[in-house]
N, C-alpha and C positions, 0 to 999 in steps of 0.2 A: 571184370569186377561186378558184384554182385548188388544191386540199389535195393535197398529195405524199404523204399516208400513205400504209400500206399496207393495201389492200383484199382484201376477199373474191373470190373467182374468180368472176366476171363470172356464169357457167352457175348456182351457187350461191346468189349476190344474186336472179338473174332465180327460178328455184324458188322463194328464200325470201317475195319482194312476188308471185308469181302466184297463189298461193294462199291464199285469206283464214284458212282453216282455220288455218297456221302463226301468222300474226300478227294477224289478228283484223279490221283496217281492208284494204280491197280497195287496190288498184294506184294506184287515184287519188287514195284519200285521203292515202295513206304519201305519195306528190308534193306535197299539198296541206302535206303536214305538214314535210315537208325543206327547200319553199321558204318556208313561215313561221317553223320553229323553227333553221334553221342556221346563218342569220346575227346572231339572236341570243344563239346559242351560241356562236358567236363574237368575238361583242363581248363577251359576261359572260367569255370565256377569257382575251382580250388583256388586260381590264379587270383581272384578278385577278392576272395576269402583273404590269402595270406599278402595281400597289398594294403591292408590296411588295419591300425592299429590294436589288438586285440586284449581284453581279459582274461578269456581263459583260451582251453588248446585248442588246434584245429579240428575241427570233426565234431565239439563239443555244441552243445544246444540240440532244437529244433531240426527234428528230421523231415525230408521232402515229403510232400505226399501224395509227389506224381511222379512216377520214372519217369525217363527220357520221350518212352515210346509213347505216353499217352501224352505229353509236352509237346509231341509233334502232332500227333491225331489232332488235339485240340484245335493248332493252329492251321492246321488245314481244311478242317472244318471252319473254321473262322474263314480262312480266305475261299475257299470254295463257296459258300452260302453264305458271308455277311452274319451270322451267327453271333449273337453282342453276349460277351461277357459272362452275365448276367444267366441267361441259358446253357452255355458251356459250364458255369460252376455249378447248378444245377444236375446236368449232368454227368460231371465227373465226380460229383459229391464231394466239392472242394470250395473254400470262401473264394470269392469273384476277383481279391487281390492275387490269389495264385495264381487264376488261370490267364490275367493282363499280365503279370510279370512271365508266366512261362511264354507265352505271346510273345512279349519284348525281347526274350532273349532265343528262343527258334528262326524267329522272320531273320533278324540280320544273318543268320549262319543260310538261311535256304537263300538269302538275296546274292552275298557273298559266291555264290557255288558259281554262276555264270551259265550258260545256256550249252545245253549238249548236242552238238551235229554228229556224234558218233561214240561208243561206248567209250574210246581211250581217250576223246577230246573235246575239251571246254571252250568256250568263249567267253573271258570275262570284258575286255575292254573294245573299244570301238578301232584300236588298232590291229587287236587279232583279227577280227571280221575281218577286216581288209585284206590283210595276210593272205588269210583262210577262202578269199573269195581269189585272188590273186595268182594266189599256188594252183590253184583249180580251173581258173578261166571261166568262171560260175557268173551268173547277173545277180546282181542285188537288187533288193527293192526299199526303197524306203520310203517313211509316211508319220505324217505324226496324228495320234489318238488322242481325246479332251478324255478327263475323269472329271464329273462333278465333285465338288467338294464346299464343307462348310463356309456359311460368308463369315469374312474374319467379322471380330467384335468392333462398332461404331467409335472411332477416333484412334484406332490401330493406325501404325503406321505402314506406308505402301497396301493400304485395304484395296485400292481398285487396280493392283496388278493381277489381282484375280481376277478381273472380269474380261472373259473370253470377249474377242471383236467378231468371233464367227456367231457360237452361240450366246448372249450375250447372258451369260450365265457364269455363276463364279467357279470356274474348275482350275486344274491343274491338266499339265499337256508334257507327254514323254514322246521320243522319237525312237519308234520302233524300224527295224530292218529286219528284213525275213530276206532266202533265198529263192528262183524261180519259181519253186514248188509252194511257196507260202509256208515255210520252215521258221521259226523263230531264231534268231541266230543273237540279236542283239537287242536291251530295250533300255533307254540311258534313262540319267535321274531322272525327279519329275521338276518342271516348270512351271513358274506361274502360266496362266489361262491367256494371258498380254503376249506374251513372247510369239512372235511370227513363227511359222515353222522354219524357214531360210536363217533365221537369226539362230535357233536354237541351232539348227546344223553346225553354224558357223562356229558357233560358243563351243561345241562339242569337239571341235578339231577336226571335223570333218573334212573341210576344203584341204587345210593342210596335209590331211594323208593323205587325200585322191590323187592331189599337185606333185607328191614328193617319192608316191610310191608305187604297186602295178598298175598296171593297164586295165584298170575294172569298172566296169559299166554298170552302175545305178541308175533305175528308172526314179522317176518322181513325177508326183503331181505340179501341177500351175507353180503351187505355191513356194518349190522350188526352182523358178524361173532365173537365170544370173548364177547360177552354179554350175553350170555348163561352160560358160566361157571361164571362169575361173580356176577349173577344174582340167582345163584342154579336153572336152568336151565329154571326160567320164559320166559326167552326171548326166542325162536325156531326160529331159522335159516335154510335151507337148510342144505342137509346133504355134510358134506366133503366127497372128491374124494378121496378114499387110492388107488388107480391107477393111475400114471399119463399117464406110458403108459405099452402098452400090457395088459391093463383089460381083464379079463376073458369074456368070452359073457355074462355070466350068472351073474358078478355083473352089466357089462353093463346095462342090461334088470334092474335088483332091482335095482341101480342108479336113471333111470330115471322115472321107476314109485315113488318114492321117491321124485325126485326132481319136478315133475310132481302135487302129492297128495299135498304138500305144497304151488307150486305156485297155484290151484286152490282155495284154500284158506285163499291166500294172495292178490290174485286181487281184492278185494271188496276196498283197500285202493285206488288202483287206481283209480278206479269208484271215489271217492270222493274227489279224485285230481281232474279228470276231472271236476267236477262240479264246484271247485272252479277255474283252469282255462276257465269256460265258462263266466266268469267275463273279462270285457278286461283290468279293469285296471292289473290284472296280468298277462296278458298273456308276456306282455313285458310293466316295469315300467319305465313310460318317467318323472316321477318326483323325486322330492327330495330323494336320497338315506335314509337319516334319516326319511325320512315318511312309510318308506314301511313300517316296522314293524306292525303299525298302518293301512295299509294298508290294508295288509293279515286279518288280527286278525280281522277286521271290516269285511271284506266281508266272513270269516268263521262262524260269529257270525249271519250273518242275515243267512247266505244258509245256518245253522243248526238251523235255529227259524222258514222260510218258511218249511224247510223238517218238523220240527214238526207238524205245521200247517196242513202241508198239510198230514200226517201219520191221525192224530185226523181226519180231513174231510173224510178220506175213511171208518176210523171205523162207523163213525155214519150215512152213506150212507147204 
């Protein structure tokens, strides 16, 4: 099907998917992503079109004045660099309400996708991972990341669930899992900034598939402590201190080689934190508290489809 908007200057488009830097996914995946996510951008458009009551025909009025493909540039520029609105219509020479509503309606289809460990196979919910690490005999890692985010407005209600107890700052808090390699595999809604990490686990259904299903081993920080016994002992934590004071030298010494041997092979989650805050829109989220969710989830979903990509391009070099 052929879209008659109106498009970006051909020279423009080509700059903006040549170089990953601007938008984060290379030349092939953005292809990858325009022929999976455009036509069913277009069916959820027609779909909302003829859902509600109308004067005249379908089709009739105002025509788009951005195809599909620059709907998506847009919004990865948005999540890639933090990029407000405002400059994005600027750039695509289009009013600032277009380029929010194409915004709103791209992010939920890229969040939706789920996280790619292999060309044939997605990960959307926190039961595939397990699955998927289970069928495999693979370790997990998990961990949870702070996003700053706006302080809600003065006599809001629940205002100080935002306020992180780590950094005592108002963010929000998702729980990411990656594989040994610091893979991206899974990264749930977002949370308020209050929620313990253990707690968020718990909420996620976490405990109940370690309990009920394979035999698969997640490391985790402190703050997953008590989900090892809960779990019959999938989960692996850090060893507890039975000294608090006057340790002996010699449990000193096995203590920290201990706590030492675990975090060396817990920092790979980190690594895959960091990748996904190399994205700006998380780094601190200036927009709508109810978008983040969809926010993370979208930009977890493409930097575990470019890591695919780009894992495939070194094998067959």
């Amino acid at each position: 099907m052929v879209d008659h908007g109106r498009v970006v200057e051909n020279a423009s488009r080509s700059a903006i998917i040549s170089d990953r830097r601007i938008t984060g996914p290379s030349a092939d995946v953005i292809a990858e992503l325009v022929a999976e996510l455009g036509p069913l951008w277009h069916e959820r458009h027609q779909a909302g079109l003829a859902s509600r009551p109308r004067k005249r025909a379908l089709g009739a009025g105002a025509k788009h004045r951005l195809v599909f493909v620059d709907r998506l540039l847009a919004t990865l520029v948005h999540l890639r660099h933090g990029a407000t609105h405002d400059v994005l219509a600027c750039w695509f020479d289009v009013d600032r309400s277009t380029i929010t509503r194409a915004i709103g309606e791209v992010r939920p289809l890229l969040a939706e996708r789920g996280c790619t460990v292999s060309p044939g196979l997605r990960l959307r919910t926190l039961a595939e991972v397990v699955d998927h690490l289970g069928a495999g005999g693979e370790t997990g890692i998990v961990d949870g990341t702070e996003i700053r985010v706006r302080r809600p407005a003065a006599g809001r209600k629940d205002r100080d669930k935002f306020i992180s107890g780590k950094s005592k700052q108002n963010a929000g808090k998702s729980m990411v899992l990656t594989d040994a390699d610091g893979r991206i595999l899974f990264c749930s809604p977002s949370k308020p900034g209050s929620c313990a990490d253990i707690t968020h686990a718990r909420q996620s259904g976490l405990v109940e598939l370690l309990d009920n299903g394979p035999a698969v081993e997640i490391l985790a920080d402190a703050g997953y402590q008590g989900l090892g016994t809960q779990t019959g002992g999938r989960v692996v934590t850090p060893p507890h201190r039975k000294f608090k004071k006057n340790a002996p030298d010699w449990y000193e010494e096995m203590y920290e080689r201990q706590r030492k041997a675990h975090s060396s092979r817990r920092i790979r989650v980190e690594h895959g934190i960091a990748h996904l805050k190399n994205w700006r829109a998380l780094t601190r989220h200036l927009g709508r508290r109810e978008h983040m969710s969809h926010t993370v989830q979208a930009v977890a979903g493409l930097l575990s489809h470019q890591q695919t990509a780009d894992l495939i391009s070194a094998r067959q070099r």
